[in-house]
C-alpha positions as CSV (number, residue, x, y, z in Angstrom):
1,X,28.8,14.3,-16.4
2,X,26.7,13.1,-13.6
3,X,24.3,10.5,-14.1
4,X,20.6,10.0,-13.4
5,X,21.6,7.0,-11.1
6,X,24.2,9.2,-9.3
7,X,21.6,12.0,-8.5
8,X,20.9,11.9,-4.6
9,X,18.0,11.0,-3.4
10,X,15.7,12.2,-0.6
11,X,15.5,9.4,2.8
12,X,12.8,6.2,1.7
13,X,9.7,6.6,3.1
14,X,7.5,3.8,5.6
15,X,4.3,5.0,5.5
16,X,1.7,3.0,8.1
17,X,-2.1,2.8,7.5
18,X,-3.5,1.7,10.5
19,X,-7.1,0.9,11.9
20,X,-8.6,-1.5,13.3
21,X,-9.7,-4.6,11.0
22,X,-13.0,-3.1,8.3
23,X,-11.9,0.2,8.2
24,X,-10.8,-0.2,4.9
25,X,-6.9,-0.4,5.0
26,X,-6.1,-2.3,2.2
27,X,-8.6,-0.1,-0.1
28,X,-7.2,3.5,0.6
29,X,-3.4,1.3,0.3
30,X,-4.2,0.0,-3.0
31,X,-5.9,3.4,-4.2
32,X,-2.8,5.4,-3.3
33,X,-0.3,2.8,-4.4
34,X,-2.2,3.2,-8.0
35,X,-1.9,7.0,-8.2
36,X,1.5,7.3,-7.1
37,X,2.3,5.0,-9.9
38,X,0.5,7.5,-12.1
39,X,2.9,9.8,-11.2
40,X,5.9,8.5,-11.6
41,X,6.5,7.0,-7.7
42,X,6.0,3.9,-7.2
43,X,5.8,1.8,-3.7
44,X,6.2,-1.4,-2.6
45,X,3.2,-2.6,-0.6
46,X,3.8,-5.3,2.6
47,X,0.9,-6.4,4.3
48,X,1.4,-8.5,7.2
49,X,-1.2,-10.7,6.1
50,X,-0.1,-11.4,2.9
51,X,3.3,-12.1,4.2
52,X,2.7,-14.8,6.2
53,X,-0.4,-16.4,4.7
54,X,1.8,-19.0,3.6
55,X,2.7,-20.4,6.7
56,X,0.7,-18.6,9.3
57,X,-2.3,-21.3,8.4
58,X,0.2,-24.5,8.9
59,X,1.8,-23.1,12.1
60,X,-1.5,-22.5,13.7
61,X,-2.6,-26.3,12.4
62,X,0.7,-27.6,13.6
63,X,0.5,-25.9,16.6
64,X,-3.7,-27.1,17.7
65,X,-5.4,-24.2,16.6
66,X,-8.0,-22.9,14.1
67,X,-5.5,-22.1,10.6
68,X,-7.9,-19.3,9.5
69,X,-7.5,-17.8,13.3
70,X,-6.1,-14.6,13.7
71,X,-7.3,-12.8,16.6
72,X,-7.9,-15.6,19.1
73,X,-5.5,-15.3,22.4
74,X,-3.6,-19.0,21.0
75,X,-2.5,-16.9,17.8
76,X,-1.5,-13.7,19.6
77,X,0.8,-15.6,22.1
78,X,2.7,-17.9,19.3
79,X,2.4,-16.3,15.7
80,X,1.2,-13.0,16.0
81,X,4.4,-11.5,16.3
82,X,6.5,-13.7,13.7
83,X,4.0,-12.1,10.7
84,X,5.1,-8.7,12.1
85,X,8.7,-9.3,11.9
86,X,8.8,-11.0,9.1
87,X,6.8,-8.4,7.2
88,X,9.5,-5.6,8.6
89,X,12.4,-7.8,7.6
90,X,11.0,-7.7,4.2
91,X,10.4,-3.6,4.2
92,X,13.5,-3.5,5.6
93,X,15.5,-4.8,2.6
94,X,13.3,-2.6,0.2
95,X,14.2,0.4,2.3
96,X,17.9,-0.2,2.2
97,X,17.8,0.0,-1.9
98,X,15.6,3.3,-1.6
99,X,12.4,2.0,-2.0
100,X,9.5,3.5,-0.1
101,X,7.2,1.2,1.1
102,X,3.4,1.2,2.3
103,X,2.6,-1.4,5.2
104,X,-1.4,-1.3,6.3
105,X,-2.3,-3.5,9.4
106,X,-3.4,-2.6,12.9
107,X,0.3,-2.8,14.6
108,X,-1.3,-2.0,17.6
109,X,1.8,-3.5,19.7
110,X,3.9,-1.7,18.2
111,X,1.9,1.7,18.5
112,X,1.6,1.3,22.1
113,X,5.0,0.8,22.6
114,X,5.9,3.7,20.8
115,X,8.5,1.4,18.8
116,X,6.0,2.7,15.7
117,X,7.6,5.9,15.9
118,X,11.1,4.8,16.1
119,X,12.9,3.2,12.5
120,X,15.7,1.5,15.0
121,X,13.3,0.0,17.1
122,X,11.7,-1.4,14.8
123,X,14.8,-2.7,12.7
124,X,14.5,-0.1,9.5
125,X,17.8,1.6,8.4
126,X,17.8,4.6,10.4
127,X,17.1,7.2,7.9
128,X,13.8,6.1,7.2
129,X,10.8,8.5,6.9
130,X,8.5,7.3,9.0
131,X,4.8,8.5,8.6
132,X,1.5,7.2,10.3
133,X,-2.2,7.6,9.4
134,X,-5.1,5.9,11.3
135,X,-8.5,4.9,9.7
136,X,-11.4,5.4,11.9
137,X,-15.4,4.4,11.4
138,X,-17.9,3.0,13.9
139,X,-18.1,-0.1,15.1
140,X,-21.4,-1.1,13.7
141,X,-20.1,-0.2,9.8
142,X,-16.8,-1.6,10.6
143,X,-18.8,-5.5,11.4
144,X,-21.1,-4.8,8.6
145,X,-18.0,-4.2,6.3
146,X,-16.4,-7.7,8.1
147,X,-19.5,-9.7,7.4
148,X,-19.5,-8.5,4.1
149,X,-16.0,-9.6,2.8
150,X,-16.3,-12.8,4.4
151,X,-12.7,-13.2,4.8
152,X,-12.3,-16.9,6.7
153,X,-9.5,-15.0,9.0
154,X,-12.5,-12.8,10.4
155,X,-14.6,-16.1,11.5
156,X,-13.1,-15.8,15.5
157,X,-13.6,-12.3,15.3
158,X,-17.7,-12.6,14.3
159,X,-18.1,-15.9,16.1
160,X,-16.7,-14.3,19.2
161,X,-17.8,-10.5,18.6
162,X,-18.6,-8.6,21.8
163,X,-15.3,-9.9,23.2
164,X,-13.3,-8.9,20.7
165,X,-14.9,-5.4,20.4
166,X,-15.0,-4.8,24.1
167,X,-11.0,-5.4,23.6
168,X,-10.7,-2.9,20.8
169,X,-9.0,1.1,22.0
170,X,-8.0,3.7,20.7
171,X,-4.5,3.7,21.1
172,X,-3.2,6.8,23.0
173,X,-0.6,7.9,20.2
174,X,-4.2,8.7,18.1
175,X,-5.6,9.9,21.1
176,X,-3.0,12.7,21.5
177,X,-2.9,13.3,18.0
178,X,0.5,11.7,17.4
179,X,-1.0,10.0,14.2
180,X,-3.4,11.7,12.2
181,X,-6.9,10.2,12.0
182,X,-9.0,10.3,9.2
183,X,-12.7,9.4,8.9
184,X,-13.0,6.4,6.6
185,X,-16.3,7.0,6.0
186,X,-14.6,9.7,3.5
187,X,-14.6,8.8,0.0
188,X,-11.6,7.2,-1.4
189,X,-10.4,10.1,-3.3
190,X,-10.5,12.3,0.0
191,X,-8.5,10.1,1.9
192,X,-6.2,9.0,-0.7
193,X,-5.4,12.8,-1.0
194,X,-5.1,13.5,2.3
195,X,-2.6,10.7,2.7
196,X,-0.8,12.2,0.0
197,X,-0.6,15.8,1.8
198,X,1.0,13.7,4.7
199,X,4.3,13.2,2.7
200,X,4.8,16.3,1.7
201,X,8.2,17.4,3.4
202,X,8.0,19.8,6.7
203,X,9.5,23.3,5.8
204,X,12.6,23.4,7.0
């Protein structure tokens, strides 16, 4: 008699919603989570912000800088990466005992490297399902939604606004269509749909 635990199972998923910061990442994430519970699948959420709020604050302090900084050059040369890497550590784990798992965040390094796109590269068990999905809205609604949340991490962003916009691209992997874009101006039950059409196995 074969059991329910015995009963293979189909490759964990790493799904990536990506966009740059107030397009709404952690929104859709939550809203999907939520319904895929409804239905019986259930994901374990990582977001790099929440992993290393702990100690991302302290290091910055320890090391001279602003502890609610994450944008300025100081915290892209000595912590940046470290909250990336730890948050993959952790989604690699999950994926190991089968669980999918949802990770929102910009990752823009790792999208122009093309390591996004590569569960080796970027230290996940090798199976992995890898899908992508990039939130997009215009810059004037993505500072108005900044403002508004009035998250202390966004203070170098606001306080230092045209650079940080005149830095921001569209990588070339959206560009070319590589990931799909959606317009987060949608509401959330569009784009929470949509993002659920994306997992939908390829015929074979």
């Amino acid at each position: 008699m074969t059991s329910e635990l015995t009963t293979p199972q189909s490759p964990p998923t790493a799904l990536f919603v990506l966009g740059h910061a107030g397009t709404g990442k952690t929104t859709l994430t939550n809203s999907f989570v939520q319904h895929q519970r409804q239905i019986g699948r259930a994901w374990c959420v990582l977001d790099k912000d929440a992993v290393s709020e702990c100690w991302s604050g302290p290091l910055l302090q320890a090391l001279g800088f602003d502890p609610h900084d994450r944008d300025s050059p100081g915290f892209k040369k000595h912590v940046r990466d470290l909250g990336y890497e730890s948050t993959l550590r952790i989604a690699r784990d999950q994926l190991e005992l089968g669980m999918d798992v949802v990770l929102p965040g910009p990752w823009n390094r790792e999208l122009a490297s093309g390591a996004l796109f590569s569960a080796s590269a970027l230290g996940l068990p090798t199976q992995t399902i890898l899908r992508h999905v990039w939130l997009d809205l215009p810059l004037p609604v993505r500072y108005e939604r900044i403002v508004q949340r009035a998250d202390p991490r966004d203070q170098w962003k606001l306080e230092n606004w045209n650079a940080y916009s005149d830095a921001l691209r569209q990588p070339e992997a959206v560009l070319d269509g590589r990931v799909t874009t959606l317009d987060a101006s949608l509401s959330l039950d569009t784009l929470r749909g949509t993002l659920e059409e994306l997992l939908i196995p390829s015929p074979a």
